[in-house]
C-alpha positions in Angstrom: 127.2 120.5 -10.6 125.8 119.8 -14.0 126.1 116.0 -13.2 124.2 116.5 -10.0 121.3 118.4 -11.8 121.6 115.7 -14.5 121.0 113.0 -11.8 118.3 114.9 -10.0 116.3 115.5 -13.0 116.6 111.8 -14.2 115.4 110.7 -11.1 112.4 113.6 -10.9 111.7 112.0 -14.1 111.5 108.2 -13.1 109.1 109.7 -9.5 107.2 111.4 -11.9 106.6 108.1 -14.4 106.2 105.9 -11.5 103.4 108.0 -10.1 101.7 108.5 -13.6 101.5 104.6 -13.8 100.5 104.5 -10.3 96.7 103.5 -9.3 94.2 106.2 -8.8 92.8 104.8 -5.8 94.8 102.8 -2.8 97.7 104.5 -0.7 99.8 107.3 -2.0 102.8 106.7 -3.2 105.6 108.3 -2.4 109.0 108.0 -4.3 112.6 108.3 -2.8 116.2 108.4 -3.9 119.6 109.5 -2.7 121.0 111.9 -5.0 125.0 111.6 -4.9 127.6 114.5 -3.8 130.9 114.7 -5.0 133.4 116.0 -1.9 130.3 116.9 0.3 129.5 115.3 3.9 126.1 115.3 4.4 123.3 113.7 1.9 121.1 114.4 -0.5 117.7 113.2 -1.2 114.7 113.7 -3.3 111.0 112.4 -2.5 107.9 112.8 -4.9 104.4 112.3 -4.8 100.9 113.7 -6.2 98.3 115.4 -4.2 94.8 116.7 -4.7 95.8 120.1 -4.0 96.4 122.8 -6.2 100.4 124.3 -6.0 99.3 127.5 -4.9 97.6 126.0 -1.4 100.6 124.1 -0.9 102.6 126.8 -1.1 101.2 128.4 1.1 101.0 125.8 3.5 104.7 125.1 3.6 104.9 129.2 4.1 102.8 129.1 7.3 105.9 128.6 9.6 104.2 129.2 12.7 101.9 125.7 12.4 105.4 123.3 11.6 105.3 122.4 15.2 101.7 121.6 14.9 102.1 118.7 11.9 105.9 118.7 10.7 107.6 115.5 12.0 110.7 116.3 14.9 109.6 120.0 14.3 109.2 121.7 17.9 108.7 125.1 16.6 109.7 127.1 13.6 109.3 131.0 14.5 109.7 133.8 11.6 112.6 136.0 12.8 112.1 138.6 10.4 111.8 138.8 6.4 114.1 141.0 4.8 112.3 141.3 1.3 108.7 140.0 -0.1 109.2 135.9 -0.6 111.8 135.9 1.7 112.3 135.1 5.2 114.4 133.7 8.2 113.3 131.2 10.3 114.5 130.0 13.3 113.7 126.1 13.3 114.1 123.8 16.3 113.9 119.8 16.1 113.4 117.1 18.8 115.3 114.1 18.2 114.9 110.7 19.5 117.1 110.1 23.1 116.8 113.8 23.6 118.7 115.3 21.2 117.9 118.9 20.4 118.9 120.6 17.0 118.8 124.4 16.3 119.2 126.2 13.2 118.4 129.4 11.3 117.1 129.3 7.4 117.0 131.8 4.8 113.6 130.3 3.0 112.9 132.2 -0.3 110.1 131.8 -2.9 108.7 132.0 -5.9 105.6 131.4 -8.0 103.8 131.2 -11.7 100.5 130.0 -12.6 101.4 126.5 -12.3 103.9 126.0 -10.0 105.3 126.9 -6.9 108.9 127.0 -5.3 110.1 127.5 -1.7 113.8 127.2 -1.5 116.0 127.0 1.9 119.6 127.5 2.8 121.2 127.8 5.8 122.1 131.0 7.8 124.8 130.7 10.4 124.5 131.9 14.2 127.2 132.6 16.2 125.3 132.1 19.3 125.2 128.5 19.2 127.4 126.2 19.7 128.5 123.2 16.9 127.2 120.7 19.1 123.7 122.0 19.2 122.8 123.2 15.6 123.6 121.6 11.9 126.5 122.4 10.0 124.4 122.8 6.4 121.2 121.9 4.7 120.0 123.1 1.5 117.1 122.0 -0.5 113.4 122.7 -1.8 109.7 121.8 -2.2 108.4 122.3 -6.1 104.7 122.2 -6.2 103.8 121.6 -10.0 99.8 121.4 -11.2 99.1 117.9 -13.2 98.5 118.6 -16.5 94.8 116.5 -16.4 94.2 117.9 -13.0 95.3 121.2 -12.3 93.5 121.4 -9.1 96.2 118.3 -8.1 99.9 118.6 -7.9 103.3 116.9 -8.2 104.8 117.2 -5.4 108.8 117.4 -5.1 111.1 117.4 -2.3 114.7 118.0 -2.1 117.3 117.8 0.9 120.7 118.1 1.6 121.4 117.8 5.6 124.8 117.7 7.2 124.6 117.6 10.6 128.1 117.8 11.5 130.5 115.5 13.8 127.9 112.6 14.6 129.3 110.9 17.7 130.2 106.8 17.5 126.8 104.7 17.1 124.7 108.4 16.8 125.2 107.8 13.3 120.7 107.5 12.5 120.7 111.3 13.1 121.9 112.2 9.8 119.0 109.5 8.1 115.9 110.9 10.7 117.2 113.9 9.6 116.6 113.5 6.0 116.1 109.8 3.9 114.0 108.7 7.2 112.5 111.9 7.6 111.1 112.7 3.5 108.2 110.1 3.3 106.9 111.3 6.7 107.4 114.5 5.7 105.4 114.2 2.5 102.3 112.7 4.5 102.5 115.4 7.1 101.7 117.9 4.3 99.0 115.6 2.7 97.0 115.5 6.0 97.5 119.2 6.6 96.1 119.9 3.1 93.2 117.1 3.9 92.8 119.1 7.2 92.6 122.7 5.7 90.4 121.7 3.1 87.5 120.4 5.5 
């Protein structure tokens, strides 16, 4: 565990460096690595980039479940089943993946917030109603929205997955990449233009 959090924070560190040095102007960039996982499945990945919004409109972006459907890459629908406590709530998330293939799955999405930063953190919430072939068998992970020191009405924006989809048949094996290394940059943008769009 510690040398996972090690490796995540070196490379949050190097994202972070690479987009200080970046150019103000052009496209955005947006960094990617695959974190390793000792005696785990699935995979882990972390994307970062800056955007000009502040954490706390981010935030509360990425906690407007309803609209994921809308802007949120393979997302058919995510619909708010209940929340059991302030900053947390279960979601029930459907994907639509290329040739057809549908994915359901319940999250447990909790956050938390200062005056700099933001965190929404998800975890996976078994149900017994569906069956292995047509849900996930884990993801864990989380956005971190962090103001820029020189800008704090910009942010750095970090992105963390784990996704195990469970038994992949012979030559299906893209499904557990679209759903996360594939997936992050497009994900990252998707939130960029919603911010763009909300701000208009």
């Amino acid at each position: 565990m510690r040398a996972h959090t090690a490796t995540l924070r070196a490379a949050m560190l190097g994202a972070a460096m690479l987009l200080a040095a970046a150019p103000s102007h052009g496209e955005p960039v947006v960094v990617v690595n695959e974190l390793p996982q000792a005696a785990l499945t699935g995979k882990t990945f972390s994307a970062t980039t800056a955007m000009d919004a502040p954490p706390h409109r981010l935030c509360a972006i990425v906690q407007d479940y309803a609209s994921y459907g809308r802007y949120m890459p393979n997302t058919r629908s995510a619909v708010l089943v209940a929340a059991p406590q302030p900053g947390q709530a279960l979601v029930d998330m459907t994907l639509d993946l290329p040739l057809g293939k549908v994915k359901r799955y319940r999250l447990q999405l909790d956050s938390k917030a200062s005056a700099a930063a933001c965190q929404l953190s998800w975890k996976l919430v078994p149900r017994d109603d569906l069956k292995p072939e047509d849900t996930i068998a884990d993801t864990t992970g989380y956005w971190r929205f962090s103001a820029q020191p020189a800008n704090e009405a910009a942010s750095l924006v970090e992105y963390v997955v784990y996704a195990d989809p469970g038994p992949v048949p012979f030559g299906l094996g893209w499904i557990v990449d679209i759903m996360s290394k594939r997936s992050l940059p497009a994900t990252l943008e998707a939130l960029r233009g919603e911010a763009q769009r909300r701000a208009q």
